[in-house]
C-alpha positions in Angstrom: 144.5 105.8 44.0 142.6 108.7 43.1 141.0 109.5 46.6 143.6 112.0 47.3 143.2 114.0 44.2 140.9 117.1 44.1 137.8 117.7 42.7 138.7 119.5 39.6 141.8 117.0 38.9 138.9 114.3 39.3 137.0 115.7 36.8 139.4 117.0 34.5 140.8 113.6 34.2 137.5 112.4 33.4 137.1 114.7 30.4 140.7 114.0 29.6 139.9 109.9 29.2 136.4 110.9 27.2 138.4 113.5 24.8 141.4 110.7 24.7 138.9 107.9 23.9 137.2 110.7 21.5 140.5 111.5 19.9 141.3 107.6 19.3 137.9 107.3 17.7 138.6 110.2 15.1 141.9 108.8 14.2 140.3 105.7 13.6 138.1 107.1 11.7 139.8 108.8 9.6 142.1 105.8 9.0 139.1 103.3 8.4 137.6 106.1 5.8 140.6 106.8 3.7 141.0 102.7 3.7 137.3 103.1 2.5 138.0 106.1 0.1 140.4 104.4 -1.6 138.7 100.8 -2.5 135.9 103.5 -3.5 138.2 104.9 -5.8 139.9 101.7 -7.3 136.0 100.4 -7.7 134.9 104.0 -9.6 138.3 105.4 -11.1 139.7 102.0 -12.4 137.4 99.0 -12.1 134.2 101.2 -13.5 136.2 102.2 -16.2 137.7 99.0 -16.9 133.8 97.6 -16.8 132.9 101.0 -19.0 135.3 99.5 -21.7 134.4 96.2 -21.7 130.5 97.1 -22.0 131.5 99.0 -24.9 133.6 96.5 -25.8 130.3 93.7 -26.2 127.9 96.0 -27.4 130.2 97.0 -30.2 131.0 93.0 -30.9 127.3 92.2 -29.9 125.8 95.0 -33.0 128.7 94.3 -35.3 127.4 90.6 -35.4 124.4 91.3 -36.2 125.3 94.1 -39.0 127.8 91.2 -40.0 124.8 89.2 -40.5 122.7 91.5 -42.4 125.5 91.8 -44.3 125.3 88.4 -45.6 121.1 88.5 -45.9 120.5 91.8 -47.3 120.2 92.0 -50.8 119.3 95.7 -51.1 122.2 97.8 -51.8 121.2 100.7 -49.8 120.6 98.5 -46.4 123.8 96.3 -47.5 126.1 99.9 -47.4 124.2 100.9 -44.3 125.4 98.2 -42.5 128.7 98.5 -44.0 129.0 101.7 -42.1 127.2 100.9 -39.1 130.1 98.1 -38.7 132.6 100.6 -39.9 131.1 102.8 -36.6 131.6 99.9 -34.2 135.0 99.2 -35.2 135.8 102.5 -34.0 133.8 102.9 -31.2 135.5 99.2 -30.2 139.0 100.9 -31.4 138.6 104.3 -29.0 137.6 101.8 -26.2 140.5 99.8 -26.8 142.7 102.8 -27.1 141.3 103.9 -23.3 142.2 100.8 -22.1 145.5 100.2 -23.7 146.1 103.8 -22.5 145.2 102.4 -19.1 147.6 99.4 -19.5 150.5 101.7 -19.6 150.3 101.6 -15.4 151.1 98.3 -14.5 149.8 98.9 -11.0 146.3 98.7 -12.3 145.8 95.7 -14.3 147.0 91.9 -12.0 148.0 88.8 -14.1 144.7 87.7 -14.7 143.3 90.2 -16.0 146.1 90.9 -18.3 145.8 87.4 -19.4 142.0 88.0 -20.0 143.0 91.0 -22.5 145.5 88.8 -23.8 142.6 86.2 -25.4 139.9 88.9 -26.4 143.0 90.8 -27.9 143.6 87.3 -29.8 139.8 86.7 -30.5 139.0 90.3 -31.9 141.7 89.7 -34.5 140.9 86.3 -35.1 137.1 87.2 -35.3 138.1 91.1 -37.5 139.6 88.8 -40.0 137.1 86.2 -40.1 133.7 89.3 -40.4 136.2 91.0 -43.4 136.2 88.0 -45.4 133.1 86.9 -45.1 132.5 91.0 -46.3 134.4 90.6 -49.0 133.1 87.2 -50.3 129.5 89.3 -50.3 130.9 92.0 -52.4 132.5 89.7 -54.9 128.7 88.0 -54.6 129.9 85.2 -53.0 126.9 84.5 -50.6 126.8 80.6 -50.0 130.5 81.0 -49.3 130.1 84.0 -47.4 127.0 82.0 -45.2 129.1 79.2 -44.7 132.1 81.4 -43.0 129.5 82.9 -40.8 127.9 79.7 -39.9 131.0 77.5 -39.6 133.2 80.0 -38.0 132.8 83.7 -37.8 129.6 83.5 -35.5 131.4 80.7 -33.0 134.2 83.3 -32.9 132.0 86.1 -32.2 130.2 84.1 -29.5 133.8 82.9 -27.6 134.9 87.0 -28.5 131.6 87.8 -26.2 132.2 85.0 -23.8 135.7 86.7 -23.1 134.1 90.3 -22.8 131.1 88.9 -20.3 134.4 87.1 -18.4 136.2 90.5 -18.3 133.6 92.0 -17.5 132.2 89.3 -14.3 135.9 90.0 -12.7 135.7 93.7 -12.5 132.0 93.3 -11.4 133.7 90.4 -8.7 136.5 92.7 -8.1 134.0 95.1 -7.1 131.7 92.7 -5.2 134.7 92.1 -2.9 135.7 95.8 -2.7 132.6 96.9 -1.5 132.5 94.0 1.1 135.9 95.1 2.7 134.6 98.8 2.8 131.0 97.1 4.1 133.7 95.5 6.5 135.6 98.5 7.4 131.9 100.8 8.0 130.8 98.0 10.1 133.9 97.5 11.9 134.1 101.1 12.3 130.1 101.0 13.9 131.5 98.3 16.0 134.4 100.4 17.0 132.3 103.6 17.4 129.8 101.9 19.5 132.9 100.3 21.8 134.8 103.4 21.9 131.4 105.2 22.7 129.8 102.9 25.4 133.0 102.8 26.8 133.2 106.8 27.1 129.7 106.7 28.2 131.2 104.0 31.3 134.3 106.4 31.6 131.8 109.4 32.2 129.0 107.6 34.5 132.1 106.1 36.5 134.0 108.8 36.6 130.2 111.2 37.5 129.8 108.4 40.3 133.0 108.9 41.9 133.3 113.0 41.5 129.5 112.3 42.9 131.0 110.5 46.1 134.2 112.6 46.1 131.8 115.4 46.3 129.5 113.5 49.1 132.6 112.4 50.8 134.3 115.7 51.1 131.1 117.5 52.0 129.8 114.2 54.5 126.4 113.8 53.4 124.0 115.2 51.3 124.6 119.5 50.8 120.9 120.2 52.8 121.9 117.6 55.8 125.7 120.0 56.4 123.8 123.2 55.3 121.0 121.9 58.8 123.8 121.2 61.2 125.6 124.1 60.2 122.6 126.4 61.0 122.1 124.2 64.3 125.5 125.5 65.3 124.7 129.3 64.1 121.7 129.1 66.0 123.2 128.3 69.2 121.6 124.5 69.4 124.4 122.1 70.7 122.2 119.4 71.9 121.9 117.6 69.1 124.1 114.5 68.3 125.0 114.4 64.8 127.1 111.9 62.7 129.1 111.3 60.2 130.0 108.4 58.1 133.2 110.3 56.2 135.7 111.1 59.3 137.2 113.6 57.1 134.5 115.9 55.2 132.7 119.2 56.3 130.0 117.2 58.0 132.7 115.6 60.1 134.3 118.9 60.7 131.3 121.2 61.3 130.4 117.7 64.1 133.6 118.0 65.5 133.4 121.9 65.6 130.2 121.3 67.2 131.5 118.8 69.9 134.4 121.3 70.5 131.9 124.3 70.9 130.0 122.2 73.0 132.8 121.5 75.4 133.7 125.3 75.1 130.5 126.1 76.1 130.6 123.7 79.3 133.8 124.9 80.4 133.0 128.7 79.8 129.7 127.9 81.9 131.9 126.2 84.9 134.6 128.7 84.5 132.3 131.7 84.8 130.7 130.0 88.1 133.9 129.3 90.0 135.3 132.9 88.9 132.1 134.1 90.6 132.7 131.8 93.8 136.2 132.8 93.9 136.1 136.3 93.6 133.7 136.0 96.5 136.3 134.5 98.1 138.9 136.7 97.4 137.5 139.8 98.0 136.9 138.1 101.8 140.2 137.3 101.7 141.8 140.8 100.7 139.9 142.3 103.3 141.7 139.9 106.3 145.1 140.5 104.3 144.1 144.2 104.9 143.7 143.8 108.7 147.1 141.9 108.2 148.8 144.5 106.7 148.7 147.0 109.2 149.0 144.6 111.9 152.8 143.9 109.9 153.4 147.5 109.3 153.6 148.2 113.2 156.0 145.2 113.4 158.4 146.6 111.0 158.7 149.7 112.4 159.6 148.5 115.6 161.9 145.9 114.3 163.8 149.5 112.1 164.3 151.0 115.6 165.8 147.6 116.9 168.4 147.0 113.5 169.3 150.4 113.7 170.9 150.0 117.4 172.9 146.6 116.1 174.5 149.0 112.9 175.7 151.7 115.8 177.4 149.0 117.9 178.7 146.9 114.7 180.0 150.2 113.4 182.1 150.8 116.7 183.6 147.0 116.1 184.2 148.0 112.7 186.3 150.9 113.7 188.3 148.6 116.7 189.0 145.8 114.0 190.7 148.6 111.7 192.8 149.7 113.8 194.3 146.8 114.7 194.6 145.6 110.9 196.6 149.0 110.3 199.1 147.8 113.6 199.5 144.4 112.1 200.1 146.2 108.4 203.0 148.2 109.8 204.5 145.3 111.6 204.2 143.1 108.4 205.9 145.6 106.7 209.0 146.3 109.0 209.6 142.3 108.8 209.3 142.1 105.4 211.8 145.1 105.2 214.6 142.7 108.1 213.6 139.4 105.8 214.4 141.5 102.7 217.9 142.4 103.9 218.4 139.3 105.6 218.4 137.6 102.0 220.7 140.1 100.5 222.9 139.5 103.2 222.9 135.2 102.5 223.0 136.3 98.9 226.0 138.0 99.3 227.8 135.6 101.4 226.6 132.4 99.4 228.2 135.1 96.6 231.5 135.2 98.7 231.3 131.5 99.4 230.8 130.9 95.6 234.3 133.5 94.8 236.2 131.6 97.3 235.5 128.3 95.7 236.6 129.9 92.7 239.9 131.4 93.8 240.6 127.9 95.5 240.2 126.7 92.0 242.3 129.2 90.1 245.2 128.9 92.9 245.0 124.8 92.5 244.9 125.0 88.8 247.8 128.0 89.1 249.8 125.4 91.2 249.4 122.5 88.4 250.8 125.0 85.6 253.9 125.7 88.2 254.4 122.0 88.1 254.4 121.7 84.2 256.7 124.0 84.3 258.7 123.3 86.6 258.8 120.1 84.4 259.5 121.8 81.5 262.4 123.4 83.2 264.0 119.4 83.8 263.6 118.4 80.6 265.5 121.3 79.5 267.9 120.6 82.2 268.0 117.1 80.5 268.3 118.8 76.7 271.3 121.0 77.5 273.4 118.3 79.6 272.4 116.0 76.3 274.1 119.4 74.3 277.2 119.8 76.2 277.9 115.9 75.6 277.4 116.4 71.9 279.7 119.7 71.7 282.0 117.8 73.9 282.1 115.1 71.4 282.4 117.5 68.8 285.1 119.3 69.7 287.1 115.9 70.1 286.2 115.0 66.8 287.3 118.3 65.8 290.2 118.2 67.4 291.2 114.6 65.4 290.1 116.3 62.1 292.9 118.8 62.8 292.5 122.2 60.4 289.8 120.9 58.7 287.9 120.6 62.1 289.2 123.9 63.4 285.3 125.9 62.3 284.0 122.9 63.1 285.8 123.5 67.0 284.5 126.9 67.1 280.5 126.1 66.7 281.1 123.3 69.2 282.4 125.6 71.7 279.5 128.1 71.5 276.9 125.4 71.6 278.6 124.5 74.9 279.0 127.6 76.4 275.0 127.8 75.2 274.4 125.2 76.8 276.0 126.4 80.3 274.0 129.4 80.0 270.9 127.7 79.0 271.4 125.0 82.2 272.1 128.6 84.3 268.8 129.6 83.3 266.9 126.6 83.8 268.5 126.7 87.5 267.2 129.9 88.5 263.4 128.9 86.7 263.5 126.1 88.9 264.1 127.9 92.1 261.2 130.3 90.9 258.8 127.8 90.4 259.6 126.0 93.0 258.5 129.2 95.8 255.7 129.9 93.4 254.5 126.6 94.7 255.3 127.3 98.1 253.3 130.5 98.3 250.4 129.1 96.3 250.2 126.6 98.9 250.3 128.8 101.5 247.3 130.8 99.9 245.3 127.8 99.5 245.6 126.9 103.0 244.3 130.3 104.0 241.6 130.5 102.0 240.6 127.0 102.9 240.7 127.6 106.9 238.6 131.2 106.5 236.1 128.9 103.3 233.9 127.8 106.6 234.1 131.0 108.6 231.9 132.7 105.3 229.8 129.1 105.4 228.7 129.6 108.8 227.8 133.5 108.3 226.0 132.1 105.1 224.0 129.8 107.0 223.6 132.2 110.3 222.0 134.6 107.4 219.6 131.7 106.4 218.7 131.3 109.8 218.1 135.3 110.6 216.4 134.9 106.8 213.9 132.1 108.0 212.9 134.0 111.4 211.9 137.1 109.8 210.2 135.0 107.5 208.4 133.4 110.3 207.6 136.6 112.0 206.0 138.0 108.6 203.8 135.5 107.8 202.3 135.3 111.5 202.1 139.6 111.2 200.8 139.3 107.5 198.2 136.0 108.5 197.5 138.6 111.9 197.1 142.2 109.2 194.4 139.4 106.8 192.6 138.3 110.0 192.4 141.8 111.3 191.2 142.9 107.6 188.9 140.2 107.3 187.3 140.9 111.0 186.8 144.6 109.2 185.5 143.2 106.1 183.3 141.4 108.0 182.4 143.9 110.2 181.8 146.0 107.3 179.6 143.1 105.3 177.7 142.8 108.8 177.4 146.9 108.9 176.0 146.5 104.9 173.9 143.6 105.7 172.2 145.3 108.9 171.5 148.5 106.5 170.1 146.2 103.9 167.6 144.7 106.3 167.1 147.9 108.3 166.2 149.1 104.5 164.4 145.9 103.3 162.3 146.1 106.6 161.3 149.7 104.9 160.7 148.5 101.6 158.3 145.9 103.7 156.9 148.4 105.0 156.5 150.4 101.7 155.6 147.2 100.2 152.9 146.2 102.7 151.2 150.2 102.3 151.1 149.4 98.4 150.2 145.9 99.3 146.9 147.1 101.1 146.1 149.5 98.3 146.6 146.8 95.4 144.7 144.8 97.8 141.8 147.4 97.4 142.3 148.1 94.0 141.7 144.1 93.2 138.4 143.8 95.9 137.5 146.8 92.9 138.5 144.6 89.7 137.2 141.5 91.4 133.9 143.1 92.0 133.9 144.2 88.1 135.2 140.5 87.3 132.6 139.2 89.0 129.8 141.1 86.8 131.8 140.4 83.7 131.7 136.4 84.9 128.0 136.9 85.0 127.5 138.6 81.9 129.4 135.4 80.3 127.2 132.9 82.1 124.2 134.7 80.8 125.7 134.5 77.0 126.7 130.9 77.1 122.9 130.3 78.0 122.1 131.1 74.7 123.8 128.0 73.2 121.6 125.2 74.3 123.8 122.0 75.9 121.1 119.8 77.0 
């Protein structure tokens, strides 16, 4: 996984775990001594003090039992008030202790059950036992001694024994508290040491692993050991190639500087060979240039003799060049004069297929002219028909006029000139009739005409087409004779071209085959100077020794 990072990334993540595993052990640390810091506190700030109390607590009940005795054996007044005040001292040296730790009992945090319940008893005691030391004080001031002994012996000193009892017990649980304090911090320190020495060997594995593999990263990028690349590599400066060398890391320097080695070694062969064969073959090839010399001139003669014979076959194709156009100019003016005939020959059809194309028309008007005669001529019946129906009716009215008598007499005078209408009206329709009638006559007539001269124009249409086709004919044979006569030209020409070309490319040859020889000379010159140059490289390769 990490044999494709580099170097420095190898190491720097190798300082990186050691300052990480460093970083975890000072957080630990610091955690494990502030756990430490404050049991030290609870045992010196609270528990001490709490132990402080309570010592003064039992040396003030320890020396006010024995001043409470003294009290009840002295006899001397002066010793009697002197312990009288040395109790009266205690009290208050108890009292300021007690005020300290009531003080303390304010913060519930600091005091548990028990020990609460602890105060609780000597708190119970001390009054009990305060009472029990004033009496027996006052019975020895009233000179009450037997009574004052018997209170001490009875009572008072049992009380100031179980009063001590519960101070000692006080005090035993603070000591205890402490005793186990100091065993979790002994815990914690030595857990820490445990920890710390983990933490530490670990590191210390972290940094001889992580030495080892920047060691073999380092051996396997250089191949071996720095003096065994730093001899092959001098080898290879010094120009000895003989040697053999491997490598067990394919990809280092060693393995590179082998390879290169190997490589320089072939180089070396091939420059060797290469610089022996250009030496034979420039040998050869200057042998050779000087036959293509003797070749050269041999060709030049050739090609001038082979000018002199192209240059007769461009005279004589010119001359069929010239024959062919000629004739192509012939067959152009023939071409055209048809093309002029076939050109009037189709205005011709055009206008008769026109004529043809009128004629139909006219036949049409004149039949359709002869079907409106007949609607007339219709129309001119039925009016026939209408006014014989009218003189009927005015005949019928003039009867019934004339049986209406005076009444009928206007009546009379309308039928009359609606029958004398009529008669004109019939007149009329007469002499329509009749002019319809040779209308129809002539129209027929003029359709008949025009029908008998309709194939006269058809057969000058089609003689047209014919005349049309001929001319036709005789173009496209001129017109295919004016292409082949321009293409026999063309050709001519192309064969005219080509025979220049090669007159000019047997020049060039020539040309070529002067410049040829010179080159010729000029690379027997460069060959000659090759040849040195190919021995001046064989005697440098054998400074690099192969074998």
């Amino acid at each position: 996984m990490f044999e494709h990072l580099k170097l420095s990334s190898k190491i720097g993540l190798g300082f990186g775990a050691v300052i990480f595993l460093m970083i975890i052990l000072v957080v630990m640390g610091i955690v494990q001594m502030n756990f430490a810091k404050s049991r030290l506190q609870t045992m010196n700030d609270i528990n001490a003090k709490k132990q402080r109390y309570a010592i003064n607590f039992r040396g003030s009940v320890h020396d006010r039992a024995i001043s409470v005795r003294d009290v009840v054996l002295l006899d001397d007044e002066a010793r009697l008030q002197a312990a009288l005040d040395d109790i009266k001292r205690l009290e208050d040296f108890y009292n300021a202790a007690s005020a300290n730790m009531n003080e303390m009992l304010k913060d519930s945090a600091l005091f548990n059950n028990e020990e609460r319940a602890i105060l609780g008893r000597l708190n119970q005691i001390a009054n009990k036992t305060n009472a029990g030391y004033k009496k027996i004080i006052q019975l020895k001031q009233s000179w009450q001694v037997d009574e004052a002994k018997k209170l001490l012996l009875n009572e008072v000193a049992s009380d100031f024994s179980l009063w001590l009892k519960i101070i000692n017990e006080f005090i035993d649980y603070q000591e205890e508290a402490n005793n186990n304090l100091t065993k979790q911090v002994m815990l914690v320190v030595n857990n820490f040491v445990t920890i710390m020495l983990v933490l530490a060997g670990i590191a210390i594995l972290i940094a001889v692993i992580i030495t080892l593999f920047t060691a073999r990263g380092i051996v396997s990028a250089l191949g071996g050991e720095p003096n065994e690349v730093s001899k092959v590599i001098k080898e290879v400066a010094s120009g000895n190639l003989s040697k053999d060398d491997v490598s067990k890391y394919p990809r280092s320097i060693l393995a590179d500087a082998i390879s290169m080695k190997d490589k320089l070694k072939q180089i070396t062969i091939l420059i060797r060979n290469a610089s022996n064969t250009i030496g034979e073959r420039t040998n050869e090839l200057i042998k050779t240039f000087d036959k293509v010399s003797i070749s050269v001139d041999e060709q030049s003669k050739i090609t001038s003799f082979s000018t002199k014979i192209v240059q007769g076959v461009v005279s004589g194709t010119n001359e069929i060049m010239q024959m062919t156009n000629d004739t192509r100019t012939n067959s152009q003016k023939a071409t055209q004069i048809c093309n002029e005939g076939k050109e009037d020959s189709e205005e011709v059809a055009q206008k008769m297929q026109e004529i043809n194309a009128n004629v139909a028309k006219q036949v049409e008007q004149i039949l359709l002219l002869e079907e409106k005669a007949k609607e007339i001529s219709g129309a001119a019946e039925l009016i026939a028909e209408i006014t014989d129906q009218t003189n009927l009716l005015a005949l019928n009215a003039a009867i019934e006029a004339a049986r209406a008598g005076t009444h009928g007499r206007g009546f009379a005078v309308v039928a009359d000139e609606i029958r004398n209408l009529a008669e004109r009206t019939g007149t009329a329709t007469d002499e329509i009739a009749n002019t319809i009638k040779q209308i129809q006559e002539e129209t027929q007539n003029t359709v008949t005409l025009i029908k008998s001269g309709a194939p006269k124009v058809q057969e000058g249409y089609e003689l047209s087409n014919k005349v049309a086709d001929m001319l036709v004919d005789i173009y496209e044979s001129s017109n295919d004779s004016t292409q082949k006569a321009g293409n026999a030209a063309v050709m001519a020409q192309k064969g005219v071209e080509s025979m220049s070309k090669l007159a000019k490319n047997i020049e060039n040859i020539d040309i070529t085959s002067q410049e040829t020889k010179k080159d010729m000379q000029e690379n027997a010159v460069q060959l000659q100077a090759m040849q040195k140059v190919a021995q001046e490289l064989s005697d440098i390769m054998k400074a690099f020794k192969i074998d």
